[in-house]
LUMDOMI-649996 format. One record per residue (C-alpha): x, y negated, z negated; residue in three letters. Coordinates in Angstrom, 3 decimals, m for minus. Layout:
<nutors>
{nutor {X,Y,Z},'ala'},
...
</nutors>
This chain:
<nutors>
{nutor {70.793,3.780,2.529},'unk'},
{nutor {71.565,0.348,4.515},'unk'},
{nutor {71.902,2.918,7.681},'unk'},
{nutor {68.309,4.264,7.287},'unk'},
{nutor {66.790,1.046,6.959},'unk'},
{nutor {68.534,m0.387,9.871},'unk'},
{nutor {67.158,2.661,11.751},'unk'},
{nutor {63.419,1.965,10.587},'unk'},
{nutor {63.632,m1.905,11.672},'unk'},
{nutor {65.223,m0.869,14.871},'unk'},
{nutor {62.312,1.837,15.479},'unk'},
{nutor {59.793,m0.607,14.509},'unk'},
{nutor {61.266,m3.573,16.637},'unk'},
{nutor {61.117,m0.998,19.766},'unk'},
{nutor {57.342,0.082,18.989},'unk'},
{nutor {56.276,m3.670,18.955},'unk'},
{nutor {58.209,m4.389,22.162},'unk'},
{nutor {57.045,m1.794,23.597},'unk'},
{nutor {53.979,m1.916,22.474},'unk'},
{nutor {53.602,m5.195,23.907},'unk'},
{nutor {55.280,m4.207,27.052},'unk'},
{nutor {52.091,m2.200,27.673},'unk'},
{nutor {49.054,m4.427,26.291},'unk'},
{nutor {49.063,m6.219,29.444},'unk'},
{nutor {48.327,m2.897,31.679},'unk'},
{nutor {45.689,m2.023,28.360},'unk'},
{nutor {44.092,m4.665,29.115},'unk'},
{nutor {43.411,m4.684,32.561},'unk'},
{nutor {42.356,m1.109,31.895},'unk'},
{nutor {39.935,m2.518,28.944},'unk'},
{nutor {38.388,m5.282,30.374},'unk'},
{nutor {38.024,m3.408,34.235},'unk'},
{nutor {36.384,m0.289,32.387},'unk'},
{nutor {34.665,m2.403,29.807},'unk'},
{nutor {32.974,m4.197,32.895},'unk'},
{nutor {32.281,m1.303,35.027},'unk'},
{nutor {30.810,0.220,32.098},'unk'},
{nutor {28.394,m2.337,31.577},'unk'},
{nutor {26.915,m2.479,34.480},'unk'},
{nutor {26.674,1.447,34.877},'unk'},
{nutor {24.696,1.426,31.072},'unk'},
{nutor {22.336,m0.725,32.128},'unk'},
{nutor {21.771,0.705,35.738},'unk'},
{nutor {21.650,4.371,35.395},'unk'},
{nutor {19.674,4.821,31.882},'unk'},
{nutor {16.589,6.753,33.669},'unk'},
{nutor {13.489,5.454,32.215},'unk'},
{nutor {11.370,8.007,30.546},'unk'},
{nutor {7.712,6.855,30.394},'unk'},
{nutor {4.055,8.181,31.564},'unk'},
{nutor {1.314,6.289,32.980},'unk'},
{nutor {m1.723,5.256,30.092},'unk'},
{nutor {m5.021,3.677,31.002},'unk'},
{nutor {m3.326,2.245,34.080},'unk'},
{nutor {m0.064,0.635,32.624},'unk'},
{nutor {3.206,2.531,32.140},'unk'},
{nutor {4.487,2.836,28.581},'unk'},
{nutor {8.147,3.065,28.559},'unk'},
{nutor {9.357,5.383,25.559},'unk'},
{nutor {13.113,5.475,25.807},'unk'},
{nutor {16.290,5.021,27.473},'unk'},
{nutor {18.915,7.808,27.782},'unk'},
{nutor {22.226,6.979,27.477},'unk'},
{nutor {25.338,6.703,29.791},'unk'},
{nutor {27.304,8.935,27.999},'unk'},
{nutor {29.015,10.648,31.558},'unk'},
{nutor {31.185,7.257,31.819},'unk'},
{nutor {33.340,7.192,28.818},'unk'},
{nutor {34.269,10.981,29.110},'unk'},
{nutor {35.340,10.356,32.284},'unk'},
{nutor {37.603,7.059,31.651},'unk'},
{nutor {39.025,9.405,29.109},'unk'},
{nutor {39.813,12.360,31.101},'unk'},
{nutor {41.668,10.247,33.715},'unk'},
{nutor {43.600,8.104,31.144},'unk'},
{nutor {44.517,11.537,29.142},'unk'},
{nutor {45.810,12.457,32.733},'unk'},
{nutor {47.577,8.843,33.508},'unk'},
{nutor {49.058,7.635,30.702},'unk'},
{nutor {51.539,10.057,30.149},'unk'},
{nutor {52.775,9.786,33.988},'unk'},
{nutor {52.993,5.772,32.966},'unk'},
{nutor {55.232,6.155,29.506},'unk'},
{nutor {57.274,8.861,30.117},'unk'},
{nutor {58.061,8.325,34.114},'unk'},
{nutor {60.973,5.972,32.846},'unk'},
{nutor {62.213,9.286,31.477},'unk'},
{nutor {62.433,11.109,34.421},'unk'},
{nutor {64.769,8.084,36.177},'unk'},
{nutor {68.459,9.453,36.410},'unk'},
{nutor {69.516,5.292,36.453},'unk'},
{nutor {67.436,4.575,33.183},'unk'},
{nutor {69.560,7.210,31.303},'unk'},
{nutor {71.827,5.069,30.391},'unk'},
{nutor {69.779,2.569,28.804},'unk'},
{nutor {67.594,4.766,26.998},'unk'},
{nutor {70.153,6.476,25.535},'unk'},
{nutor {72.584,3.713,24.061},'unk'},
{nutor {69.656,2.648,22.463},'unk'},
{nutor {69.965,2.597,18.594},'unk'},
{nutor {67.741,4.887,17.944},'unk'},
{nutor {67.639,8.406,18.710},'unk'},
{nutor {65.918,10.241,21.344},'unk'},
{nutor {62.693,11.850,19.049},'unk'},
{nutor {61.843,8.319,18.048},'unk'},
{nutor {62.197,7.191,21.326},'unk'},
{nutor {59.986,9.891,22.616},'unk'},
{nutor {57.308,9.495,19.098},'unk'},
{nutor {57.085,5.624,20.247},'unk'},
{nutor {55.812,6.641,23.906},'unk'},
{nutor {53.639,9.161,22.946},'unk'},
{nutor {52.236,6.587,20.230},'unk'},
{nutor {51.708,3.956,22.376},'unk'},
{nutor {50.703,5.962,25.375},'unk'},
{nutor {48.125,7.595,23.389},'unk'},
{nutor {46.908,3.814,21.652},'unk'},
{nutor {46.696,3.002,25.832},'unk'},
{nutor {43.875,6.054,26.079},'unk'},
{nutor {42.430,5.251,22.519},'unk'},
{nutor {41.575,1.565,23.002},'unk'},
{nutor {40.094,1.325,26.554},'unk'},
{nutor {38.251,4.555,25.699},'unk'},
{nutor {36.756,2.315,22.738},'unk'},
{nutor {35.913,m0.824,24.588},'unk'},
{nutor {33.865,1.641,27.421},'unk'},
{nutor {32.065,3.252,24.512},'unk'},
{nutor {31.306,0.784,22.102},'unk'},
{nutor {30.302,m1.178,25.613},'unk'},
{nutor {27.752,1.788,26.578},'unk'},
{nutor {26.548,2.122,22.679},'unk'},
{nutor {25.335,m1.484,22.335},'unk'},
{nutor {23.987,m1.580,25.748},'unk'},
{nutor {22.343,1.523,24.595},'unk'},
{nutor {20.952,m0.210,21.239},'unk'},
{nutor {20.037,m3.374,22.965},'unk'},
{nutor {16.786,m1.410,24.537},'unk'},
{nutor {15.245,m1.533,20.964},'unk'},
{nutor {12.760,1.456,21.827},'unk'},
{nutor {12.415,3.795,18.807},'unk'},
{nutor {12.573,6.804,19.896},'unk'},
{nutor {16.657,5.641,20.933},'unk'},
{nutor {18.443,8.108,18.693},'unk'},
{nutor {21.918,6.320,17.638},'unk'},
{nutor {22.941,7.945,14.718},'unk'},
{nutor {24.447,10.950,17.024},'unk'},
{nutor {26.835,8.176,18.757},'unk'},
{nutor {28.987,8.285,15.279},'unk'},
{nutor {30.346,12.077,15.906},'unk'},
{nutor {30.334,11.812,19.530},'unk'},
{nutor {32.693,9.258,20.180},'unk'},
{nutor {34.809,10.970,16.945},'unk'},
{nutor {34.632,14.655,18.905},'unk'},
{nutor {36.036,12.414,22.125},'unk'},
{nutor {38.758,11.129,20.636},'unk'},
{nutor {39.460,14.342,18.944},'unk'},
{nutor {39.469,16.191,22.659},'unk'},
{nutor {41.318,13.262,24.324},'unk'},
{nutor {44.006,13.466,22.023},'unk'},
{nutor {44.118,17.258,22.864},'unk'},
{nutor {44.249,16.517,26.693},'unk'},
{nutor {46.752,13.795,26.215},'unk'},
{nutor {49.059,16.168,24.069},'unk'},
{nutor {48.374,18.441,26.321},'unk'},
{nutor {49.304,16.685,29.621},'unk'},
{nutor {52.204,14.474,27.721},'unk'},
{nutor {54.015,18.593,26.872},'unk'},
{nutor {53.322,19.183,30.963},'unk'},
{nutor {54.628,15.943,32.305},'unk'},
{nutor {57.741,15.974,30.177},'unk'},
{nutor {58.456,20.233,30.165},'unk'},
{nutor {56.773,21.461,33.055},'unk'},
{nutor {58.143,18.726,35.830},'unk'},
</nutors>
């Protein structure tokens, strides 16, 4: 029993160290995305408006929604490259494995943290583009489809990141 809890501490210790390891590249990725975002929602939203009685009424904006996709699709491609690279290093072998605890855990704590790395900047760059998008105030701005949008991306970037995490680690 003593064993099993030492094991849990130990896995939890490495998660938070880890963990922390990597907030420093998360945010850099957060706050360069988060800022390249804004400034992309509130250039490209096209106006859509029509001319009446010689001024132009403005009826909506339409919303960024191309950026965040596409910060997802290249994190679900780069993170796993990032956490499991230190795999792939014949020197680090030795260190990882006289680590005290076993190689699974090991590997669940990268894929945990690498996929919090695509999760959170993803979430900065959307919730950045969604209040951008609300800010507008017109009321024909639809938000309510936001809610299952950024819930489908998440679904589909854990997917990709599964999906690219299995070809990284297998397929090299």
């Amino acid at each position: 029993m003593m064993m099993k809890e030492n094991r849990y501490q130990n896995l939890i210790s490495y998660f938070r160290y880890h963990f922390l390891q990597s907030g420093r590249s998360i945010l850099f990725i957060s706050i360069v995305s988060g800022i390249i975002s804004f400034f992309t929602a509130i250039n490209g939203q096209p106006i859509y408006s029509y001319q009446k009685g010689g001024a132009q009424i403005i009826t909506g904006y339409n919303p960024t929604l191309w950026f965040p996709a596409v910060v997802l699709g290249f994190l679900c491609f780069l993170v796993p490259v990032l956490q499991f690279s230190f795999f792939k290093k014949r020197r680090n072998l030795d260190y990882i494995y006289s680590m005290p605890i076993s190689r699974t855990e090991l590997g669940a704590v990268h894929y945990v943290v690498g996929l919090l790395e695509v999760i959170i900047p993803f979430s900065v760059v959307f919730l950045t583009n969604f209040l951008v998008f609300a800010s507008w105030g017109y009321p024909d701005n639809k938000l309510l489809p936001f809610i299952p949008y950024y819930f489908w991306c998440l679904l589909y970037g854990w997917i990709f990141y599964s999906i690219f995490c299995f070809a990284f680690n297998e397929a090299n």
